[in-house]
TIKE-148002 format. One record per residue (C-alpha): chain; x, y, z; residue number from 1; residue in one letter. Coordinates in steps of 0.02 Angstrom, whole numbers, plus 50000, padded with zeros to 5 digits. Each point is the difference from the previous one (the first is absolute). Layout:
! TIKE-148002
SITE cadena     X     Y     Z num residuo
SITE      A     X     Y     Z NUM       A
...
END
This chain:
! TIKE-148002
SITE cadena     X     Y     Z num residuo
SITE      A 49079 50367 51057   1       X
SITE      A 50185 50069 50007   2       X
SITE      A 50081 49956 50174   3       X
SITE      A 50004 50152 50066   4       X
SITE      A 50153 50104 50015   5       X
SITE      A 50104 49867 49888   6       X
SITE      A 49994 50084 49849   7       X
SITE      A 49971 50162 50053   8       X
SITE      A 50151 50057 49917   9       X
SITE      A 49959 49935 49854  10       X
SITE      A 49798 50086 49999  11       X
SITE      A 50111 50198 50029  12       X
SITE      A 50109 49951 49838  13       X
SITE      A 49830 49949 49906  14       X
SITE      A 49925 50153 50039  15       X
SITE      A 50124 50123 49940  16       X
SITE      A 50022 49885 49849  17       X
SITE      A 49806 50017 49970  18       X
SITE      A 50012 50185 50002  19       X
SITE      A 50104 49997 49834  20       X
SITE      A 49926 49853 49935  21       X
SITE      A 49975 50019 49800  22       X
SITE      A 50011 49828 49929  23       X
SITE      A 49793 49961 50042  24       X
SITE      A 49971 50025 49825  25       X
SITE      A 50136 49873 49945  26       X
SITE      A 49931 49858 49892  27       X
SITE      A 50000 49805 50079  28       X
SITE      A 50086 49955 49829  29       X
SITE      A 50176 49987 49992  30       X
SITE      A 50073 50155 49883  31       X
SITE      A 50168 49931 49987  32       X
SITE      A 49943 49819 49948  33       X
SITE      A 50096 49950 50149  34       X
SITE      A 49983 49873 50132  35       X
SITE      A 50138 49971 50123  36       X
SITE      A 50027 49864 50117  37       X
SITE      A 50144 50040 50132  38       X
SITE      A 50044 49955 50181  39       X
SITE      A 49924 50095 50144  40       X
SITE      A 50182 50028 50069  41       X
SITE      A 49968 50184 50064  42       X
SITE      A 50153 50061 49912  43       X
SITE      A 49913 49991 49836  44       X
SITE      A 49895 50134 49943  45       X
SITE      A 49961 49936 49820  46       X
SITE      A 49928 50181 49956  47       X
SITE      A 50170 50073 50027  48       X
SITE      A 50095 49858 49920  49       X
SITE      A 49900 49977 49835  50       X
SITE      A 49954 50202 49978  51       X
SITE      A 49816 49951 50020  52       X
SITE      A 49871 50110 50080  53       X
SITE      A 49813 49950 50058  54       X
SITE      A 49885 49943 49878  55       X
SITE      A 50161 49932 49899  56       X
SITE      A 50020 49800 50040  57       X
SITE      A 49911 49882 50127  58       X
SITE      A 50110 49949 50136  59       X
SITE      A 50019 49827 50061  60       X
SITE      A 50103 49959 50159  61       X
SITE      A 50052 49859 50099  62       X
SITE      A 50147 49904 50091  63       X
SITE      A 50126 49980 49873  64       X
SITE      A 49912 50063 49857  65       X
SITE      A 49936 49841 49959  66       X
SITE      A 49856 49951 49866  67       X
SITE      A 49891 49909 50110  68       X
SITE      A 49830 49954 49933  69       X
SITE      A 49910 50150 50092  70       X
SITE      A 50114 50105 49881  71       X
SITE      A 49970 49888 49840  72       X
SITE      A 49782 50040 50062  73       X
SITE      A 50044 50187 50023  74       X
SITE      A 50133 49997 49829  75       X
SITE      A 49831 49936 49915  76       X
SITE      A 49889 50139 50054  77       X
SITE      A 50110 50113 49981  78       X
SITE      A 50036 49948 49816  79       X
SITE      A 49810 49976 49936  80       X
SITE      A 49915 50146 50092  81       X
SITE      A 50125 50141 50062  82       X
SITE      A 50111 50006 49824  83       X
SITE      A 50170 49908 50046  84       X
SITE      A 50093 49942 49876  85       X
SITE      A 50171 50001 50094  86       X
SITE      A 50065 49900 50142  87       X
SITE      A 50173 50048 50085  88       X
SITE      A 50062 49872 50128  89       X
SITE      A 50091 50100 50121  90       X
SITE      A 50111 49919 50146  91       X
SITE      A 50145 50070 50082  92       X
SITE      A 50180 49974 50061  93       X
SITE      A 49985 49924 50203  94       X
SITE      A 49852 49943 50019  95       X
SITE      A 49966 49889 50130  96       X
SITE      A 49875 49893 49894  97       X
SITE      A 50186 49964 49898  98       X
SITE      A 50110 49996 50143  99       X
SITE      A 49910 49877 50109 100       X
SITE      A 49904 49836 49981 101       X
SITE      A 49831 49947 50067 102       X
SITE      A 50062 49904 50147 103       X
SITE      A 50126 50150 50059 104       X
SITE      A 49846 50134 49994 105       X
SITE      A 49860 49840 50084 106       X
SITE      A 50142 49995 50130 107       X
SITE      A 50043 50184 50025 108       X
SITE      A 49786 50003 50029 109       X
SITE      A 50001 49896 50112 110       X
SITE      A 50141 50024 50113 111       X
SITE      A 49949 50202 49996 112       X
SITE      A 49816 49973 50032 113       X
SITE      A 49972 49826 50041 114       X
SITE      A 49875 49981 49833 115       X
SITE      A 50013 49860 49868 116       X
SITE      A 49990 50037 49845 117       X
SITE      A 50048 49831 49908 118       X
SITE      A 49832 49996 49909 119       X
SITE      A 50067 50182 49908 120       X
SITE      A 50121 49996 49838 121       X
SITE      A 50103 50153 50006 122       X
SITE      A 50049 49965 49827 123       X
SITE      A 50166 50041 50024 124       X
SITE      A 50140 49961 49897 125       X
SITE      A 50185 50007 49991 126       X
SITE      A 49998 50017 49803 127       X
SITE      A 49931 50184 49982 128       X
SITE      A 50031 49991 49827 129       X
SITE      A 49936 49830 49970 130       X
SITE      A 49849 50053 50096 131       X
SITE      A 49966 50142 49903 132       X
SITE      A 50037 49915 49841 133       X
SITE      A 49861 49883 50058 134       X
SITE      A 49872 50104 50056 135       X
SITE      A 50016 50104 49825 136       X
SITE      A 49959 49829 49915 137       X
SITE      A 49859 49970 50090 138       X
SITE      A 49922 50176 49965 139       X
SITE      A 50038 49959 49826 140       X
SITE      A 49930 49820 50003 141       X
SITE      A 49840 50057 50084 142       X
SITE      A 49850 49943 49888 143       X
SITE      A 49919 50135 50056 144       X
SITE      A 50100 50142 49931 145       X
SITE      A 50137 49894 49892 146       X
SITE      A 50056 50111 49869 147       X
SITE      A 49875 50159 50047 148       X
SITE      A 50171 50094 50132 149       X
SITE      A 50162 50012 49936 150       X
SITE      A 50099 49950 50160 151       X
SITE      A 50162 50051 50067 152       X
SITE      A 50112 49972 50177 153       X
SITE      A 50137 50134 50069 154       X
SITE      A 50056 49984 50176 155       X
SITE      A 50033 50152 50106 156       X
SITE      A 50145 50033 50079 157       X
SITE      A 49979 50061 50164 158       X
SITE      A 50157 50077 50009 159       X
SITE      A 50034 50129 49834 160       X
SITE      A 49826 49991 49948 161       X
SITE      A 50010 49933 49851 162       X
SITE      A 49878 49873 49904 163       X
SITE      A 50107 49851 49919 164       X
SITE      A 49906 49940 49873 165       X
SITE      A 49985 49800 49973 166       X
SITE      A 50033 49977 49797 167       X
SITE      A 49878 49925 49903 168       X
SITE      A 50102 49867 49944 169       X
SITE      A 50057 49962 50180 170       X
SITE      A 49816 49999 50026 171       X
SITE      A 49955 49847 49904 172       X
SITE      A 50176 49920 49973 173       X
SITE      A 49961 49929 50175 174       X
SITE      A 49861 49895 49987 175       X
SITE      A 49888 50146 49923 176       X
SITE      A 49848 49969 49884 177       X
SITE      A 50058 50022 49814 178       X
SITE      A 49852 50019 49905 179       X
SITE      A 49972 50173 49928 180       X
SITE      A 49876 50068 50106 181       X
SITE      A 50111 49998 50136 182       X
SITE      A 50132 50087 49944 183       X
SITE      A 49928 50178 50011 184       X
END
């Protein structure tokens, strides 16, 4: 049950939304061969950034735009049964997952609301770019889908709205896997 009143605003938006609705005949597959896996900073509307409309990619979000392994479950899925064949790892310019560590957000928790939160990783890290450099490893290491998605990592800057692509050869220069497969 909605709590009533709450998201009232929210239920008015919906409804004029419904009344132009067109998109219920839009396949579950991806048509652009696209998955994307970006932060769920409001300030990015990966639609709008990427020229994308519904139906195009599958949209993965979460703090910091990090491949967890719910994404590498969902990256899976999305790669066997709803046509993906692309992954773009998308984080952007201040983000607080980059600007802060795990004890400065367990503290800020708890001295705001009096909650631990020790038994969470955040995942942050300082080293955007060594993060993302990671993270596209591990997508392309996956045994699962190793050599089926040709991978790729841009950051967004929140500021001039621009995607800054990470090079390929940055990409696995840094600790990146060099066999073949993972260099699509």
């Amino acid at each position: 049950m909605i709590n009533e009143g709450a998201f009232d605003d929210l239920l008015r938006a919906n409804e004029s939304f419904a009344q132009t609705f067109d998109d219920g005949a839009l396949p579950a597959r991806a048509a652009r061969h696209l998955a994307v896996v970006t932060c769920m900073d409001s300030r990015i509307d990966p639609f709008r950034i990427l020229g994308i409309h519904a139906g195009d990619a599958k949209i993965l979000r979460n703090a910091g735009a990090r491949v967890t392994d719910d994404v590498l479950r969902t990256l899976v899925l999305a790669t066997y049964l709803l046509d993906v064949d692309r992954v773009l790892v998308m984080p952007h310019t201040h983000c607080r997952m980059a600007e802060s560590t795990d004890e400065q957000i367990h503290a800020l928790i708890a001295a705001e609301a009096g909650v631990d939160t020790r038994s969470l990783d955040f995942r942050t890290d300082p080293d955007q770019g060594g993060a993302l450099r990671h993270d596209l490893v591990k997508i392309r290491s996956y045994p699962y889908i190793a050599g089926r998605v040709r991978v790729g990592g841009a950051v967004f800057d929140v500021e001039s709205g621009r995607l800054v692509p990470v090079p390929l050869e940055e990409q696995l220069s840094r600790g990146g896997c060099r066999r073949p497969r993972c260099t699509t």
